[in-house]
C-alpha positions as CSV (number, residue, x, y, z in Angstrom):
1,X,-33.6,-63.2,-34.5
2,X,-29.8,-61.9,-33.1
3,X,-27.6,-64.4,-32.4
4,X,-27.3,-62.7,-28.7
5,X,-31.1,-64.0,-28.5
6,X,-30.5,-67.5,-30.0
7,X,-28.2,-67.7,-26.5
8,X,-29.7,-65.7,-24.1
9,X,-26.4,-63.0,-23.7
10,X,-24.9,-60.3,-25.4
11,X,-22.8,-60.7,-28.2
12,X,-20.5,-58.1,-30.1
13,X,-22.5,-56.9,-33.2
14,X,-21.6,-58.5,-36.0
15,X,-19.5,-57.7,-38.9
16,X,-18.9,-59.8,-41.9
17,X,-15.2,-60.0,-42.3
18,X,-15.1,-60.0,-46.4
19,X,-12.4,-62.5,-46.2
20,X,-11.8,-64.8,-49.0
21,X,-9.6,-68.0,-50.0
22,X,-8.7,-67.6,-53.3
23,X,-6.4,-70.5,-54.1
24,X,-5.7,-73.8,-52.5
25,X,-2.3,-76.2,-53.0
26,X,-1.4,-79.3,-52.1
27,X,1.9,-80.9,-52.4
28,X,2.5,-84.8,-51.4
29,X,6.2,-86.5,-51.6
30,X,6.2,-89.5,-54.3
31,X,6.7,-92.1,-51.8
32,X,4.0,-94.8,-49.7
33,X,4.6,-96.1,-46.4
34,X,1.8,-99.0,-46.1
35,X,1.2,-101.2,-42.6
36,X,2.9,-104.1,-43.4
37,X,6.3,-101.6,-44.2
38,X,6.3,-100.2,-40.6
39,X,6.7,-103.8,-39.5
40,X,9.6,-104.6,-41.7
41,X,11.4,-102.2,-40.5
42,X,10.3,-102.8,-36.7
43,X,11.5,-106.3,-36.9
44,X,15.1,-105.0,-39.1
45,X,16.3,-103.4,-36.2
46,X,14.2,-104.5,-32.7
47,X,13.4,-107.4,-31.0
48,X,9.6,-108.5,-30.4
49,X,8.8,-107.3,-27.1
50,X,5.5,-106.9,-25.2
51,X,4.7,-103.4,-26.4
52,X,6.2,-104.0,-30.1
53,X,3.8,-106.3,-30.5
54,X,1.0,-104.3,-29.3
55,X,2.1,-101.5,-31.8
56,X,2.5,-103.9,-34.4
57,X,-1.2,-105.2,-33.8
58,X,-2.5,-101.1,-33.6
59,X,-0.4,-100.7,-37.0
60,X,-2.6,-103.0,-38.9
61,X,-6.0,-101.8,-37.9
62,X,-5.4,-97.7,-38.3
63,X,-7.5,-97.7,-41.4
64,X,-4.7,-96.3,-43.2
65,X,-4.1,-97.7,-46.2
66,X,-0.9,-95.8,-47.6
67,X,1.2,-92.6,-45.8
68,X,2.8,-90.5,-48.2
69,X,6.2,-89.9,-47.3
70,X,9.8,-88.0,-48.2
71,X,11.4,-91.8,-48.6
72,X,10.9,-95.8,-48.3
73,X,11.4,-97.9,-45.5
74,X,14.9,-98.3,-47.4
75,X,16.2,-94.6,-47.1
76,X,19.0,-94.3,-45.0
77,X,17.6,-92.2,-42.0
78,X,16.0,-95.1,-41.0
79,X,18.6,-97.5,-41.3
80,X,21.9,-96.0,-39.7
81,X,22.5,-98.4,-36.3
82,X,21.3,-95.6,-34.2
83,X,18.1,-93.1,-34.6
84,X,19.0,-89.8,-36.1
85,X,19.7,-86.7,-34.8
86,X,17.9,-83.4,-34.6
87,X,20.5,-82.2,-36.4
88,X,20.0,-84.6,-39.3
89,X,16.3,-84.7,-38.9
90,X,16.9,-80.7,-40.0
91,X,18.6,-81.0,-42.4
92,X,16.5,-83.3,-44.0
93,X,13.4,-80.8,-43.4
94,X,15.2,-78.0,-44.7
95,X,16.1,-79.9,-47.9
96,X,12.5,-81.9,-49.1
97,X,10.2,-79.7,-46.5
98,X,11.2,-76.4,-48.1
99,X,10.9,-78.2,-51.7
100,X,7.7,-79.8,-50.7
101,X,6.5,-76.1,-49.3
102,X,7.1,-74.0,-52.1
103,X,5.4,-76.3,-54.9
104,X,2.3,-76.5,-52.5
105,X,2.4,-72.5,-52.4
106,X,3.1,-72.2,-56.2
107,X,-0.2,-74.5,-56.7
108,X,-2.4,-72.0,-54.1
109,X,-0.8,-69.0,-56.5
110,X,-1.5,-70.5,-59.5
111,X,-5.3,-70.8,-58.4
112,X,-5.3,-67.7,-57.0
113,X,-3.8,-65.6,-60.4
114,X,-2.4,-62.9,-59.1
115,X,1.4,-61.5,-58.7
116,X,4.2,-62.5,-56.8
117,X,4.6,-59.0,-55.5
118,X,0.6,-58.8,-54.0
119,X,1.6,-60.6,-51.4
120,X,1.9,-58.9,-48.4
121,X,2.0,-61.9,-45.2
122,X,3.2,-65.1,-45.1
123,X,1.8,-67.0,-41.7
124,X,3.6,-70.4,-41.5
125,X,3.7,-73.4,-39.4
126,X,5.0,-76.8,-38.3
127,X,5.6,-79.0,-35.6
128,X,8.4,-81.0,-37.2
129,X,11.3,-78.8,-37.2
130,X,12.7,-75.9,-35.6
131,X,15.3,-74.2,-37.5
132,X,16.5,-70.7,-36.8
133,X,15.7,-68.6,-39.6
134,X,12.6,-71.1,-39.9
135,X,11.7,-72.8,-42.7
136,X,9.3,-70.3,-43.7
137,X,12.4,-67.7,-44.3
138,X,13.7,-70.8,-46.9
139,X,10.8,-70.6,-48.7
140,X,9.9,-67.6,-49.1
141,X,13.6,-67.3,-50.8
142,X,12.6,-70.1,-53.3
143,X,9.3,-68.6,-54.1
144,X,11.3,-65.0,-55.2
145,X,8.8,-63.7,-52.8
146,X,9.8,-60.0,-52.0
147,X,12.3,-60.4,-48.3
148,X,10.8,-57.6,-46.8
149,X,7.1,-59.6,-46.5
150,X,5.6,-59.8,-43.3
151,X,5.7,-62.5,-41.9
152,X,5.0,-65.1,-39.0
153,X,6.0,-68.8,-37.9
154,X,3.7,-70.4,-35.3
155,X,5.2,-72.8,-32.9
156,X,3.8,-75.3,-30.3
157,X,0.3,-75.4,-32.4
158,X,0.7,-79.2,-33.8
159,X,-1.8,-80.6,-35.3
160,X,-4.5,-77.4,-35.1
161,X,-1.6,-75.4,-36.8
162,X,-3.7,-75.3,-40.4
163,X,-6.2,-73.3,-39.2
164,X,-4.4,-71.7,-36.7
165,X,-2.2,-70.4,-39.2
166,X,-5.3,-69.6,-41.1
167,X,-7.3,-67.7,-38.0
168,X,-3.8,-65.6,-37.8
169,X,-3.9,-64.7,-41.2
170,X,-7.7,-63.6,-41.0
171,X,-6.8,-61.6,-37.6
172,X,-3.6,-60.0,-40.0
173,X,-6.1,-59.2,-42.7
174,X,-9.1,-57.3,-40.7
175,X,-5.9,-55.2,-39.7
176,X,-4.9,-54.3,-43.0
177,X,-9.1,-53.8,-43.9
178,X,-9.1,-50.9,-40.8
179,X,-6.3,-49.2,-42.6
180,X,-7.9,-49.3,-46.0
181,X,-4.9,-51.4,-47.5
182,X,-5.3,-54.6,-49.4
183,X,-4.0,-58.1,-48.2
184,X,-3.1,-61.0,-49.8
185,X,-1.5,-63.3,-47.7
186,X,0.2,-66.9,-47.9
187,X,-0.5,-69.3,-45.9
188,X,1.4,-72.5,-45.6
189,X,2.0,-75.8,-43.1
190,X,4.3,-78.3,-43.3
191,X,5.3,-81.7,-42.1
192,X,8.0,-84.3,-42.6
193,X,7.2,-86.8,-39.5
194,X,8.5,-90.1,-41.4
195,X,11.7,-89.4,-40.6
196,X,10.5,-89.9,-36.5
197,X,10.3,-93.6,-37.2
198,X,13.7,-95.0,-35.3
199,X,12.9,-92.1,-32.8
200,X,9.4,-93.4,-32.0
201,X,10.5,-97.0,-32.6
202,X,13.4,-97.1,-30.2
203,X,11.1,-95.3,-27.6
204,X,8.8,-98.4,-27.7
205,X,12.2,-100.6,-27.3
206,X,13.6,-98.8,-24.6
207,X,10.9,-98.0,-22.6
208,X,8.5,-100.3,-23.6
209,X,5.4,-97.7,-24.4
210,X,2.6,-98.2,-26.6
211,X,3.2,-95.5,-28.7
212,X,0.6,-95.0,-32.1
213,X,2.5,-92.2,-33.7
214,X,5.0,-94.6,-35.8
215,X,1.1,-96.1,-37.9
216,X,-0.3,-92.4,-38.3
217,X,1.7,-89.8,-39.5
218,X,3.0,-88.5,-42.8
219,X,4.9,-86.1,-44.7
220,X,3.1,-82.7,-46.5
221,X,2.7,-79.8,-47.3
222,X,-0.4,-77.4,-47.8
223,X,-0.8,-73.8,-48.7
224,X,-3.6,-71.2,-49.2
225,X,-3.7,-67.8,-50.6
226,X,-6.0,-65.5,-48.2
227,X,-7.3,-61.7,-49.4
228,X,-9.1,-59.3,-47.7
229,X,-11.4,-57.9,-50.7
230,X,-9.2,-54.3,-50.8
231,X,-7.9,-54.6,-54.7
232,X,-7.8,-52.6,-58.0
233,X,-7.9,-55.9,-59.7
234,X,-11.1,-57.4,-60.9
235,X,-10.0,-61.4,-61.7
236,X,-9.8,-62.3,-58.8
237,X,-12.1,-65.4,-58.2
238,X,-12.5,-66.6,-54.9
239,X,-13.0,-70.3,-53.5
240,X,-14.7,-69.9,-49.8
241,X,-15.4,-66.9,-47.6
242,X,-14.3,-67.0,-44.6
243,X,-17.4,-66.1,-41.9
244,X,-16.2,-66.7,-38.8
245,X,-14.0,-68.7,-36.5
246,X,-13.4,-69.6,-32.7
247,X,-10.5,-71.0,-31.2
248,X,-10.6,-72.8,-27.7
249,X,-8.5,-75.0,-25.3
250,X,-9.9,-78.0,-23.1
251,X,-8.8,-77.5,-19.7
252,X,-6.6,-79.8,-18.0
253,X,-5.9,-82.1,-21.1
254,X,-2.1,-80.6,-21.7
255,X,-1.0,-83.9,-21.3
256,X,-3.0,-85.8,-23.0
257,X,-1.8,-84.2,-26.8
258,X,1.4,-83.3,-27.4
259,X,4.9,-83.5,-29.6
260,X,7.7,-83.6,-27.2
261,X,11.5,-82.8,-28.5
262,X,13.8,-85.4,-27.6
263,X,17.3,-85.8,-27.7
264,X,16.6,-88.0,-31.0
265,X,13.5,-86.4,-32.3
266,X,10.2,-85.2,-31.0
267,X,7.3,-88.2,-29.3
268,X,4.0,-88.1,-30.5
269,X,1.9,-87.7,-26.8
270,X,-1.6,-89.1,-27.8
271,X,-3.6,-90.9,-25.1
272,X,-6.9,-92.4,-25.1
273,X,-8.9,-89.7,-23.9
274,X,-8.3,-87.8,-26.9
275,X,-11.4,-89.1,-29.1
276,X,-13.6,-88.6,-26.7
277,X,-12.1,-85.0,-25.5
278,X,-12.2,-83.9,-28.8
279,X,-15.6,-85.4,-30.2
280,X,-17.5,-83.5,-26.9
281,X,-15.6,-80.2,-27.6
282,X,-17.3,-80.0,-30.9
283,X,-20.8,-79.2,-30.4
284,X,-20.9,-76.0,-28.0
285,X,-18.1,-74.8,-30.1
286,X,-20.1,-75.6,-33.1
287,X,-23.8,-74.0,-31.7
288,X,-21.7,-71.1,-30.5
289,X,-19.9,-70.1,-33.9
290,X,-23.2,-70.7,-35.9
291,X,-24.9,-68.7,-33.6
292,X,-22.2,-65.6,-33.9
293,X,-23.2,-65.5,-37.7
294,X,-26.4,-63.7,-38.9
295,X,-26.4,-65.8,-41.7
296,X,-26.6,-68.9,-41.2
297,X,-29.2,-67.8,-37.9
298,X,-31.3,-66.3,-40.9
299,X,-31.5,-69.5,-42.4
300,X,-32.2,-71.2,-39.5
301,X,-28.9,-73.7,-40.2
302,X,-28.5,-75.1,-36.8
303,X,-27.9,-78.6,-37.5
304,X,-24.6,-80.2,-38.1
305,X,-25.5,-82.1,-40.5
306,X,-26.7,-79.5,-43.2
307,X,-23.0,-78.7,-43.6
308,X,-20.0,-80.9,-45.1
309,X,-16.9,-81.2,-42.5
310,X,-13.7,-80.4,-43.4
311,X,-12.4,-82.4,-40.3
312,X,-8.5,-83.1,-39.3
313,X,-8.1,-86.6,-39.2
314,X,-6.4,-87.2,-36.3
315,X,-7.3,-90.5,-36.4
316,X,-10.4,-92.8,-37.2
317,X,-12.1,-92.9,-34.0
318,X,-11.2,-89.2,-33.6
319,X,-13.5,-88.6,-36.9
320,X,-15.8,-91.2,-36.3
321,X,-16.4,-89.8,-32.3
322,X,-17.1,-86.2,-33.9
323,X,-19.0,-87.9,-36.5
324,X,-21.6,-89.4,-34.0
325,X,-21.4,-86.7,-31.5
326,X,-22.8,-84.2,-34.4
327,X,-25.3,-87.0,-36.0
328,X,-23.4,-86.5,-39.1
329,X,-23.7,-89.2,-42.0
330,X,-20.1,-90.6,-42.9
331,X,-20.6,-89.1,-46.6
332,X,-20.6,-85.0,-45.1
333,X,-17.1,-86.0,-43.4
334,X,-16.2,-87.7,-46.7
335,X,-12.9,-86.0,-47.2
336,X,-11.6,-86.2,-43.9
337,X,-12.2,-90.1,-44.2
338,X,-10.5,-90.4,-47.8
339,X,-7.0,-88.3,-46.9
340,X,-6.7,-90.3,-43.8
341,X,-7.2,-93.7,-45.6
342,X,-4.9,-92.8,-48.5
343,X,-2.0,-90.4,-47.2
344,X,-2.2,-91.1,-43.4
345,X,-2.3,-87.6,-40.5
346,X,0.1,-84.9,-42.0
347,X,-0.4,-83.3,-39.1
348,X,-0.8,-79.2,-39.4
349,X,-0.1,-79.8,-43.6
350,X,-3.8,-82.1,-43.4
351,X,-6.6,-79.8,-43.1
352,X,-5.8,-77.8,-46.1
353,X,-5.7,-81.2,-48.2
354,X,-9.0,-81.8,-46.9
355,X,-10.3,-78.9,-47.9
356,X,-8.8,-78.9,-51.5
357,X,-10.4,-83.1,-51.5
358,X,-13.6,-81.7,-50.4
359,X,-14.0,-78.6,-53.0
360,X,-12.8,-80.9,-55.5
361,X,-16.9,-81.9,-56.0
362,X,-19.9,-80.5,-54.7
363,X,-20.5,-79.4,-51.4
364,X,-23.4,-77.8,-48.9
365,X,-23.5,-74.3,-49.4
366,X,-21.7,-73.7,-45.8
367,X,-18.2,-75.8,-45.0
368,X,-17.1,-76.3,-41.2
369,X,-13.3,-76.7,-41.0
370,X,-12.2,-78.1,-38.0
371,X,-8.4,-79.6,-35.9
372,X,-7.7,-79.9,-33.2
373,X,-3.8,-79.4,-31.6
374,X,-2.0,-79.7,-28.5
375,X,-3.4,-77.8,-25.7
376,X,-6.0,-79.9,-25.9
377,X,-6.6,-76.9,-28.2
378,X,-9.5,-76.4,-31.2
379,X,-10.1,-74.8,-33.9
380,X,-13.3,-74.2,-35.9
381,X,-14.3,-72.0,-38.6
382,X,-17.1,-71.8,-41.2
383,X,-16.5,-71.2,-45.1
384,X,-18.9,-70.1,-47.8
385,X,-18.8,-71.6,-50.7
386,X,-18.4,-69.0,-54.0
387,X,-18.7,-72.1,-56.6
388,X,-19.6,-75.1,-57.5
389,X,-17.4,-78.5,-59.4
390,X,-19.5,-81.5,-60.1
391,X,-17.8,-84.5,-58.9
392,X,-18.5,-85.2,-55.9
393,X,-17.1,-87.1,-53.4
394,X,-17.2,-91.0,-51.7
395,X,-17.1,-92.2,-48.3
396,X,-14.9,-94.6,-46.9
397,X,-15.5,-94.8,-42.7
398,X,-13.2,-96.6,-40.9
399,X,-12.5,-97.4,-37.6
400,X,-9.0,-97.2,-35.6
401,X,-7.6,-99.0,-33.5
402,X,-6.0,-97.5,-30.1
403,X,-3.9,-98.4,-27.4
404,X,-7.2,-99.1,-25.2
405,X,-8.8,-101.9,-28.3
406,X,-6.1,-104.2,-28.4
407,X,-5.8,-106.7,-25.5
C-alpha cells in the first residue's frame, strides 16, 4: 500500500535519499555542576527571596544528577561582583567552545576514516554565542580543514539546532547527488550555557522570575560526518541511513520557547506549556513521516513503540510527556533519559550525544531522532540502522520538576 493511500491524499513519489552517517563524536568539558553547587553559589552572591527559593526547590528535583561544564562553581565568570558581559561570555566561547568543537569533530572523523580534504560542507550551530566570523570559521581553522569549504552557521534554531543542522546538511547533500558529485559533510553543534549562571541568577534577583534555565543546561559539543553515497572509496562503513525527515512549527507558541540576548547574556524562555506543546506535536508528525516512507509502510511499522527514540531532553517531563503520548516503554527512550540524568540539556550539542549513547548497544532496526527548538519548532527524522554493538542500554525515568509543581 502507498503511503498517499495510508492518508487518503497525494504525496510526492518517493525517493530514497541514500544518505548515510558515517561517524559520530562527542566531546564533554572535564567539569560537574551537581544541584546542591547551583545553590552555593545562589546564596554566595543573592539574598533568599520568594522566587530564589522557588528555583532553589525546582533545582533539586530536575532529575539531573551532574551537568558537565567548561568550569566549577569556583571559576571566575561566576564570581566577579557583577554578571559578565557578552563580550566576555565570547570570549570564553571562542576559547573552550572552539576547543570543545574540534575534538568532537576529530572523534566523528576518526569514525568516519576518510581524509581531511573529502570534506566538502560544514553546517554548524549554536545558540550560545554569536561571533562574527562565527565559531564555525574558528574551527574549521583548527581542524586544517581546507578555507575554501562550504559552509553554513544556523542561528535562532536553539535547542532543535542538532537536527536542524543535520536536515540542512541532508538538503546540501541531495544537491550535490543531482549534480553527480560526492558529499561529505561535517556537521557540528555547540554549547557553553554555564557561563549564563550570574545572568540567569541575577534575572531571578532583580526581577523576581522563576526562571529553570540556571538547573538544566550544560556545556557540549557534538559532531557528525554526513555522505551522500557518490565516492571512489570503498571503506567507507556507515552508522544510520538517513530515510527521511520533517521539520514543523507549533503556531502561536513563539513565546512560550526561546533564548533571548540580554545586555548580560541571553534568558532561557521556557514556560509550562512547553511539555505538553511538545509531547502532542509528536504523534501526527510521527504517523506522517512513517507514512512518507515505503519502508517502513512495507513492514507495517506504525507504532511508536517498535522504534528506540533518540529524544532531546529538554527536560524530564518533556521526555516523560512524549513518552506517554507515543505509549513508549521508558527503556526505547533509554538514552534520552541517561544524558539528561548525567550531563544535564546541552542544548543543540544533545541530540547527537544521544544518538552516539544510543548506538553505543543494540537498537530496533529503525531510530526516530527527535528536538525540538524555539518557534515552538520540531524536528523529526528516521535512521536505519547499518550495524549492530551488543551492550545495550538502561533506563533511568525521572521526573522534573517545573515552575507549575512547586507550591
Amino acid at each position: 500500500m502507498s503511503p498517499s493511500a495510508i492518508h487518503g491524499k497525494v504525496t510526492p513519489p518517493y525517493q530514497r535519499p541514500n544518505l548515510y552517517i558515517h561517524g559520530i563524536g562527542v566531546e564533554y568539558p572535564p567539569y560537574e555542576i551537581k544541584p546542591e553547587h547551583v545553590e552555593t553559589l545562589a546564596r554566595r552572591f543573592y539574598p533568599s527571596t520568594p522566587a530564589l527559593e522557588k528555583v532553589l526547590r525546582i533545582n533539586e528535583y530536575t532529575g539531573i544528577d551532574t551537568r558537565s561544564a567548561i568550569g566549577t562553581i569556583d571559576h571566575p565568570i561566576a564570581n566577579a561582583p557583577d554578571p559578565p558581559t557578552i563580550a566576555e561570555l565570547c570570549d570564553l566561547f571562542l576559547d573552550h567552545g572552539v576547543k570543545l568543537s574540534i575534538e568532537a569533530c576529530r572523534k566523528a572523523i576518526k569514525q568516519w576514516g576518510g581524509d581531511l580534504s573529502e570534506i566538502t560542507h560544514v553546517v554548524a550551530t549554536t545558540c550560545t554565542n554569536s561571533a562574527n566570523p562565527g565559531y564555525d570559521h574558528y574551527v574549521i581553522k583548527g581542524l586544517g580543514l581546507n578555507q575554501s569549504v562550504e559552509k553554513v552557521l544556523l542561528h535562532g534554531v536553539g535547542c532543535s539546532g542538532g537536527l536542524g543542522a543535520l536536515r540542512t546538511a541532508a538538503n546540501i547533500a541531495l544537491g550535490s547527488s543531482f549534480r553527480r558529485k560526492p558529499a561529505r559533510i561535517l556537521v557540528f553543534a555547540c554549547e557553553i550555557s554555564s557561563t549564563l549562571v550570574r545572568s540567569e541568577l541575577e534575572s531571578i534577583h532583580k526581577d523576581q522570575e522563576v526562571r529553570v534555565g540556571v538547573a538544566l543546561f550544560s556545556d557540549c559539543a557534538s559532531a557528525v560526518v554526513l555522505g551522500n553515497g557518490f565516492s571512489d572509496r570503498f571503506d567507507e562503513e556507515p552508522i544510520l541511513e538517513l530515510l527521511g525527515w520533517d521539520h514543523r512549527i507549533i503556531e502561536d507558541t513563539e513565546k512560550d520557547l526561546g533564548f533571548d540576548v540580554d545586555p548580560i547574556g541571553w534568558k532561557v524562555v521556557l514556560t509550562q506549556r512547553v511539555p505538553k506543546l511538545a509531547s502532542a506535536a509528536v504523534p501526527p508528525m510521527f504517523e506522517d513521516l512513517v507514512g512518507s516512507i515505503p519502508e517502513l509502510v512495507d513492514q507495517g511499522k506504525f507504532k511508536a513503540s517498535e522504534y528506540d527514540w533518540a529524544l532531546h531532553p529538554g527536560g524530564s517531563t518533556v521526555i516523560s510527556g512524549v513518552e506517554r503520548a507515543m505509549k513508549l516503554r521508558p527503556e526505547l527512550l533509554r538514552a534520552s533519559y541517561e544524558i539528561y540524568i548525567t550531563h544535564g540539556n546541552s542544548s543543540s550539542a544533545t541530540i547527537f550525544s544521544v544518538m552516539n549513547r544510543l548506538l553505543e548497544g543494540e537498537t530496533t532496526e529503525h531510530i526516530v531522532g527527535c528536538a525540538f527548538g524555539p518557534g515552538i519548532a520540531v524536528e523529526m527524522m528516521m535512521f536505519k540502522r547499518t550495524s549492530q554493538i551488543s551492550d545495550p542500554g538502561t533506563a533511568s525515568p525521572t521526573e522534573t520538576l517545573v515552575a507549575e509543581d512547586v507550591d
